[in-house]
Structures are given as C-alpha cells and as structure tokens.
N, C-alpha and C positions, 0 to 999 in steps of 0.2 A: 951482588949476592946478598950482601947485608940487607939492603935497602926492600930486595925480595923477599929475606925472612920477616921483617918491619913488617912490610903491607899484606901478608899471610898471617902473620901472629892478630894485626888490627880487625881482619877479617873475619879471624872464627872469635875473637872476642865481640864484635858484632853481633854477630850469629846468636851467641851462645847468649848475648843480653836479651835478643829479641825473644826466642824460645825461653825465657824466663819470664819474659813480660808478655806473653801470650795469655797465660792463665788468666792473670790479673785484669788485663784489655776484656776478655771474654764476659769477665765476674760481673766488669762494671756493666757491660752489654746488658744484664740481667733485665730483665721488666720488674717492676716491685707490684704486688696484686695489692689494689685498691680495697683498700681495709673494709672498703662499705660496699664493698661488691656482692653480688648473689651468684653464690657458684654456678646453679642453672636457673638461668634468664627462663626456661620453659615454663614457671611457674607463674609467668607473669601474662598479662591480657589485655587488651582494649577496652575490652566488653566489658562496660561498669553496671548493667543490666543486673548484676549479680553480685550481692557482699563476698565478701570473702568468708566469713562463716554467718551462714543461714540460722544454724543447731537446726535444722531439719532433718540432718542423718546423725551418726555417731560420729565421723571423721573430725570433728572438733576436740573428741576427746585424746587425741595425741598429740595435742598442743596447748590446750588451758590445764595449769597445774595449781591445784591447792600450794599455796609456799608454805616451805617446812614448817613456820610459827603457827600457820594459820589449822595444819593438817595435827600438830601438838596438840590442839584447843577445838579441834573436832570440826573445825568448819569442811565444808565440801559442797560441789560444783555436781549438778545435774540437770537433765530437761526440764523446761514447763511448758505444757501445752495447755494452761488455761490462763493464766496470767499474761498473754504473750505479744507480742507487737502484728506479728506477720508468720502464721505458722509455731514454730516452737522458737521457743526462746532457750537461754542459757539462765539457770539461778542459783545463787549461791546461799548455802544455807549454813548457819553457824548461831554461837549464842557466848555468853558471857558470864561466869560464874558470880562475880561479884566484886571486881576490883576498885580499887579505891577512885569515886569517883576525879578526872581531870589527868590519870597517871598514869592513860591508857601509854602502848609502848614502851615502858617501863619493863622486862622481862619477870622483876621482882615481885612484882604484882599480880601475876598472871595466877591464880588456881583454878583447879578442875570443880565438878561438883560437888567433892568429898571434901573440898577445900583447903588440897595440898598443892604447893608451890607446883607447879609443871614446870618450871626450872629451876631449881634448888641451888641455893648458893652462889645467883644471878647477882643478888649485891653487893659479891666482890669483885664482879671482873669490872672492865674497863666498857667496853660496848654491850649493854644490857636493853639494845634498843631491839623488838623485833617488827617482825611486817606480815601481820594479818590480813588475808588476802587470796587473787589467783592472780597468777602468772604467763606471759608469754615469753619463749625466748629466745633469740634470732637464731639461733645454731638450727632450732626445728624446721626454719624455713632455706635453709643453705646461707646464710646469712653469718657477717661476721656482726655486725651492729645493726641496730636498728637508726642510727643516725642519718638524720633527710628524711625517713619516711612519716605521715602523716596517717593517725589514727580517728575512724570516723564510726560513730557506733551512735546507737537506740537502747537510752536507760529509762528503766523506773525504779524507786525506791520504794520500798516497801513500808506504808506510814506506820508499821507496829513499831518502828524500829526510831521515830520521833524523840529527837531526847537523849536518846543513849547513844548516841555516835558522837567522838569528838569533834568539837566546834562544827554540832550540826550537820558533819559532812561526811562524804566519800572522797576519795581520792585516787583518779587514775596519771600515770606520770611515768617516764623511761627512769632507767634506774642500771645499775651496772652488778656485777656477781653477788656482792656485797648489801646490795639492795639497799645502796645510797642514790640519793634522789638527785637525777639530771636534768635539770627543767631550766638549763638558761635562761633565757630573760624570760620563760613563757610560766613562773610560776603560778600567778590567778587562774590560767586555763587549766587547772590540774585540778583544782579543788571542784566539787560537784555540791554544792547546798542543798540541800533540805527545803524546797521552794512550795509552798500550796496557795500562793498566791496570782502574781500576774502572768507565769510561767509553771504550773503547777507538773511537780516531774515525781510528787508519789498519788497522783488521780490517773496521771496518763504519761504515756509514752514522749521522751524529749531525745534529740540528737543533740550531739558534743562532737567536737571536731578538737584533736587534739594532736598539732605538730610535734615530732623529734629535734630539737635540736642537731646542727651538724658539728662533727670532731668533740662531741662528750664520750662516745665509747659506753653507748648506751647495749649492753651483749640482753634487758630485758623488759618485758614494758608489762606494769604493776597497778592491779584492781587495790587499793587496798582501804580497808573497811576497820576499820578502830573502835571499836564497841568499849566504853570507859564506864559503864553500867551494868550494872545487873542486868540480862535478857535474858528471857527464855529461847530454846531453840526454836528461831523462823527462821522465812525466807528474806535475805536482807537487801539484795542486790536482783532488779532482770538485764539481762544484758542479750538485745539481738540485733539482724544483720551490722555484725561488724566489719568494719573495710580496713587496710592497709593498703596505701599507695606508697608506693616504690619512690626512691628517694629522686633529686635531679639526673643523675644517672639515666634516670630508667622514665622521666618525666609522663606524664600521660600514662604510665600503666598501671595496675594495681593485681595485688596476689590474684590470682582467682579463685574462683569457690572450689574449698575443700571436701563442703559437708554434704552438698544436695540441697541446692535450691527450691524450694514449692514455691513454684512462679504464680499457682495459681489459688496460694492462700492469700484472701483477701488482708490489705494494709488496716490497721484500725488509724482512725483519724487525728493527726498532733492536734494541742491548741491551738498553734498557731492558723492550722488550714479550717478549722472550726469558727477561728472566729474572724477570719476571709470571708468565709461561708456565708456566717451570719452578718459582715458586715455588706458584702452583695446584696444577701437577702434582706436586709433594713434600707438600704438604698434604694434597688429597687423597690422596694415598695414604697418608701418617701419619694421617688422619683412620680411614681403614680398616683401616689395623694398627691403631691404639688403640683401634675397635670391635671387630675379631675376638677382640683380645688381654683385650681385659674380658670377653667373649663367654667367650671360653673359662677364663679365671680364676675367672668366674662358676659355669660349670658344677660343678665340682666342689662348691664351695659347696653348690650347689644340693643335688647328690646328697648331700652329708653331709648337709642340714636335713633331706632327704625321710628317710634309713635312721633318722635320729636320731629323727625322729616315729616312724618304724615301729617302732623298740625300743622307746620308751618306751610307745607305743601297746600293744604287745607285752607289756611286763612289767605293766601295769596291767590288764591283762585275768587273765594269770597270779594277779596277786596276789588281785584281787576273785573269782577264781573260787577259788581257795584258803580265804579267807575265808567264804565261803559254804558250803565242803562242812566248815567247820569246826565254824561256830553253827549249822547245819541239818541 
C-alpha cells in the first residue's frame, strides 16, 4: 500500500513538473523575426527595368525627409524638370547664412539671415553636432534596417555651390536614429567630390553605388550636404532614378517603383558613354584612314611591281629574239 502511495505521489509530481515546463518548452519554440527582414516582401520585384524612385510622380514625397537640422536652416527637397537626368529629378535646395568658415556641423555656429543662433546655447551641451541634409528611413519601407541592402542613384552637383561645401563634398552614408554615421569599412564610398575634371559630376549626370553594411542597425540612409560658407539660396544637390536592392535575404530583388516611371523620357548621356562614343567614333575613323592610307601606299607599289614585270618581260623577249636571229 505504501509502496502504491510512493508511485502515485511520484506520479502527479511528474505531471505537475511537466505542465510547469510546458510554457517555458513553447516560449523557447518561438521563431525570433530577423531584424533585417521586410514585413511585406510584396514591395519587392525582379523587374530592375525601373528605379525605385523615378520623381516622375509625387509618391517619392512620403519617403525623402528634409532632417530636422536641415528643415531649421530652411533647406528643402522638391522637383526639377529641367536640370534633370531622365524625366524629373529630385533637388534639394538650401543656403548658408554665414558660418564660420571649416566649423560646419558645429550646431554653435549655425545662424539664420538675421544672424541669430538657430540653436541658442548649443555650446553648452555635449553633442552640438547636427546633419544637414534629406533622409530615408527603413520603417517607410516595412523595414527594420536598412542593413544588406545596397543604394544606387544618379547625381549632379550644382557648380554654384564650388567651395562652400566642406572638404569639397557631399555626403551619402546609412546612419542610425541618432544620425551617427555606419559606414563600416565602406567609408571612401560615402563621400561624393566636387569632381569637373576626368569624371565631371557638376557638368553632367554620374551614378554612385553605395552598399549597407550588414548588423550596424542602420534604422536610416542620409543625403547630407554641409555648406561651411556663406551661400545664397540654390539648388545644391540633383538626385534621380534611385534604386534600393534588398539585402541577401531577398538577393536579386529590389523596391519597386514607387513614384511612376516615364519609360519613355529620354536618358541624357554620362561621360563615361560620351566618351565610348567618341572613342568608337575616333577609331573607327583611324581605322579607315589607316585603311585608305595603306590603300593608297599600296598602290604605287603595286604599279612599280606591274611596270617592273613589264620591263623585264620586255627585255627578255628583246634578248631571246636577239639570240635567235643570231644562231639562225
């Protein structure tokens, strides 16, 4: 009887461990959602026939944001349809009151026209850096990060703006809430020069291709433009068909077009196809002066080997008939 209460009491103590350890078995079950995932995969395509924003429609404007420093200081983000790569472009336009040359992003520095601080009392905090500029940011796209994917876009700069940009540049790069810069090993591919020489990118139209690093927890991806000069209000930046390819996840696809593509706005030509163009076109034509020109070097040749046969042809006829009326 004892022995039956033993193996009864072991029993529901079993029981009672298992149904405790039920929840916790379950919990671990869990899937964990992949931090770089895209909530709906629908947004995604094959079809690379098509950037992912055109600026041919509006739909671009619920995803590029003036960033707060940049929207303080009056810059902003609208069409341009004469400046433009393929149809309309995206341009950004802003200006620079007059900060002390070299100490651009300094927040202390920043004033408006009137030439009051636009952040007053910037030189006591601790982080008095900000970031002029527009923004993209993974949450618009169902996105937790932009990490993996890969950014491919058509810039020009606008040469008014020569000079007053620091170290010459722009600057596109992933960045996180904080708008601290995540560019792993890839930082030379961020910076954009000021180039009007063997790659001229303020005469014409140049692509940039600019990878995500993966596991930076990159949440947004950053135009930014740092004017350390006095400017007046232009257009500083054009930016058209831009692409985002999806990260290895999602390998081979990219966003699709948001905005409305005009398939059937003609491309304006890079340097680089320009001077394809004309190096074909100088070839071939060297190809055909260096055939006329053997052509016609040739000829003479020619006539000397024909007169040459014909004299000696000539004299050997001469001679054998000579011969002949000699012994006969």
């Amino acid at each position: 009887m004892d022995l039956k209460r033993l193996f009864c009491g072991i029993s529901a103590a079993v029981l009672a461990m298992m149904s405790c350890a039920a929840p916790v078995f379950a919990k671990e079950e869990e899937v964990e959602v992949d931090p770089w995932s895209i909530s709906d995969d629908s947004i995604l395509t094959d079809d690379k026939s098509k950037p992912t924003f055109s600026f041919d429609g509006d739909g671009w404007k619920d995803y590029f944001h003036v960033t707060p420093d940049a929207e303080a200081l009056g810059y902003k983000a609208a069409t341009e349809d004469t400046v433009s790569y393929q149809g309309n472009s995206m341009k950004v336009v802003g200006s620079q009151a007059g900060a002390a040359s070299g100490w651009h992003n300094f927040a202390w520095t920043e004033t408006d026209a009137d030439g009051n601080l636009v952040y007053p009392g910037s030189d006591a905090e601790d982080a008095s850096f900000i970031t002029c500029g527009i923004e993209l940011d993974a949450a618009d796209f169902g996105m937790n990060y932009f990490d993996g994917c890969t950014f491919k876009f058509t810039y020009r700069i606008n040469p008014d703006i020569k000079g007053n940009l620091m170290s010459d540049s722009i600057f596109a790069f992933p960045a996180d809430d904080d708008y601290k810069q995540l560019t792993g090993t890839a930082t030379a591919m961020m910076q954009i020069k000021v180039n009007e020489t063997d790659a001229p990118n303020t005469k014409q139209y140049q692509d940039k291709v600019i990878p995500v690093p993966t596991g930076v927890g990159a949440t947004k991806f950053i135009f930014e433009i740092p004017l350390d000069k006095a400017t007046a209000q232009s257009d500083l930046i054009y930016i058209d068909n831009l692409t985002i390819s999806a990260n290895d996840a999602y390998a081979g696809k990219i966003v699709a077009n948001i905005d409305g593509y005009n398939e059937s706005a003609e491309k304006k030509a890079s340097p680089n196809e320009l001077q394809i163009s004309e190096k074909e076109d100088s070839s071939a034509s060297d190809s055909s002066t260096a055939e006329e020109k053997e052509s016609s070097s040739a000829l003479p040749i020619i006539i000397g080997v024909v007169a040459g046969i014909a004299v000696v042809g000539g004299l050997t006829f001469f001679i054998i008939r000579k011969v002949k009326n000699r012994y006969l």
